[in-house]
N, C-alpha and C positions, 0 to 999 in steps of 0.2 A: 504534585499534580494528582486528582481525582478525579478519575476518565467514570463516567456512566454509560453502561454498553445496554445497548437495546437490541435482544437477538431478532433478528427476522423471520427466524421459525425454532423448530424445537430441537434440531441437529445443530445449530448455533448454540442456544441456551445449553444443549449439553456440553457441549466443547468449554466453554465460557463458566458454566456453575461449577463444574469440574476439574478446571485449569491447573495439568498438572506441573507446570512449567515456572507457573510465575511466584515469587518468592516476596516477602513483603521487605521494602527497601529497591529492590530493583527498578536499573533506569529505565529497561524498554518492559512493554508487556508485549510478546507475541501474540500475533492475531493470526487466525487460523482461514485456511481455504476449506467453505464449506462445498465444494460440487468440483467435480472432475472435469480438467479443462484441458485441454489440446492444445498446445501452442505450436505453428507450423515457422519453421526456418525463416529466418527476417524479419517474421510477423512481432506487429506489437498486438498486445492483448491488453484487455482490462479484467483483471480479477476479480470478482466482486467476493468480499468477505464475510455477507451473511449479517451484519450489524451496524447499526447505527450508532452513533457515539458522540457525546459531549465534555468538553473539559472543564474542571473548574480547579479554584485556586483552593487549597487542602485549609487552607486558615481562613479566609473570608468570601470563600463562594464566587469571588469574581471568575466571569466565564476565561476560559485562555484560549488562545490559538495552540498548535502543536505537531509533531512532524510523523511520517510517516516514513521510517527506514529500513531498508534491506537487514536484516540476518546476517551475519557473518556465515552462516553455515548456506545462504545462496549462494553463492563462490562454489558448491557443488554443483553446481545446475546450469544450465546454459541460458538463466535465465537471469534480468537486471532491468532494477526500476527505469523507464522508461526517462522519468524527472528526476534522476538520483537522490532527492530527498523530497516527497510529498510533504507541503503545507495544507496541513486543517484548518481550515479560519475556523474561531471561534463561534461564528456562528452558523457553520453550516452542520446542517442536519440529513444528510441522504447519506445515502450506506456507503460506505466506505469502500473503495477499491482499488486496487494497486495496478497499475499501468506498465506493465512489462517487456520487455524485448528479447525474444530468442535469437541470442549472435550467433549459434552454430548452426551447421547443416544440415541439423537434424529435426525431428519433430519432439516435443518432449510435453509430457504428461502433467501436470501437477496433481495431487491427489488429494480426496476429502484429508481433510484434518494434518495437513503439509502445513508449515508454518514457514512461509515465503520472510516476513515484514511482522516490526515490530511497531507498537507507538512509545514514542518519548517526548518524555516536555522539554521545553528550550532551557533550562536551569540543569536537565543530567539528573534533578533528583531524585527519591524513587517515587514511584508511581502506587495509590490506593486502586482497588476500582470496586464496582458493586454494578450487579445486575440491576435493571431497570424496566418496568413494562411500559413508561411510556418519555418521552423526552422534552422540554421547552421548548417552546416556536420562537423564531426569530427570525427577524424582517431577509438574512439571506435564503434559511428556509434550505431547499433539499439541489438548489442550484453550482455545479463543479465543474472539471476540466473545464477550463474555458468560458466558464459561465458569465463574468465579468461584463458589465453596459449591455449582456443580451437580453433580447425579451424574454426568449425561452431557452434552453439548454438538451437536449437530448443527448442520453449516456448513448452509446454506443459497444456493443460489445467488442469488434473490433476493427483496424484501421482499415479502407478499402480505399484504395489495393495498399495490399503489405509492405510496408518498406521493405529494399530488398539491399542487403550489404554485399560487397565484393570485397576479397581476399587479393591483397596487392603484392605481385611474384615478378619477379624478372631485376631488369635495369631499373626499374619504378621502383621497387621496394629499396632497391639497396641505395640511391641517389636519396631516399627521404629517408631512411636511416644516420645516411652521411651528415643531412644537412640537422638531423636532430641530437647527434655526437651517439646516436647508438652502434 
C-alpha cells in the first residue's frame, strides 16, 4: 500500500517529513497527534491527527480502502479506539481522526507528537508513503463517522454528554463472572 499524506499545517509536515519511526517494509505507519487533548473519565473524544490521507495500490495506482489501528504501546494509556479498528474508505478525503474512550477514572492527556494509532492496509504488507501538497477529489469527498445516506456530516469534537462507564462490585460482579466460567 502507498498512503499519500497531506499535512494540514507545518507541525504535521514536520512530524511526517521527519518520521522517525517508520521503516521501509513495515505493516503499520504511525500517525502522530498533532495538539494537546484532554480526555475526561468515560468520555469519548475524537482525535484529530493533523492530515489527510489517501491509499493507493503500490503496483497499479488503484485507490484502496484501509484501516486505522490502536498501537500496541496504547495498552499504556487509559485510552481505546472507540470502533476498535477504523475503516478509511478509499475514497474519503477529510483528516483523519481517532475516536477514543477513556475507561479509567481519571483524566488523561494525549501529547503533541504521541503516537496513539497506526495505518495498515488490509493485505499486512508493508506500507510506502510520500508527502503530498494536495490530494484527488472524490465524489465521498471529506464526509466520516457516520456520514453515510446524510446530507451533511458534522465532525464533532466530542460526545455530549460523555458516556459514563460503571465498575461492577459486589454479588453482581461475582454471579457474571460465574456465569462466564471466570
Amino acid at each position: 500500500m502507498h498512503l499519500k499524506i497531506l499535512p494540514l499545517d507545518s507541525k504535521a509536515a514536520e512530524y511526517y517529513s521527519s518520521h522517525k519511526t517508520f521503516h521501509a517494509g513495515d505493516s503499520g505507519l504511525d500517525l502522530f497527534v498533532v495538539k494537546e487533548q484532554t480526555i475526561q473519565p468515560g468520555e469519548t473524544a475524537f482525535i484529530k491527527l493533523g492530515i489527510k490521507a489517501a491509499a493507493f495500490d503500490g503496483k497499479d495506482g488503484t485507490g484502496l480502502s484501509w484501516l486505522l489501528m490502536a498501537r500496541s504501546s496504547i495498552s499504556k494509556t487509559p485510552l481505546r479506539l472507540s470502533n476498535s479498528i477504523g475503516l478509511i474508505d478509499q475514497g474519503y478525503r477529510g483528516e483523519i481522526i481517532a475516536a477514543v474512550d477513556n475507561i479509567k477514572n481519571e483524566a488523561y492527556t494525549v501529547k503533541e507528537g504521541d503516537r496513539l494509532v497506526q495505518a495498515v492496509g488490509f493485505d499486512g504488507k508493508g506500507i510506502t508513503m510520500e508527502i503530498v501538497e494536495e490530494l484527488d477529489e472524490t465524489t465521498r469527498g471529506e464526509g466520516g463517522f457516520g456520514s453515510t445516506d446524510q446530507k451533511s456530516c458534522k465532525t464533532v469534537e466530542k460526545q455530549d454528554p460523555p458516556i459514563k462507564r460503571s465498575k461492577v462490585v459486589g454479588e453482581v460482579a461475582s454471579a457474571a463472572r460465574e456465569s462466564v466460567g471466570a
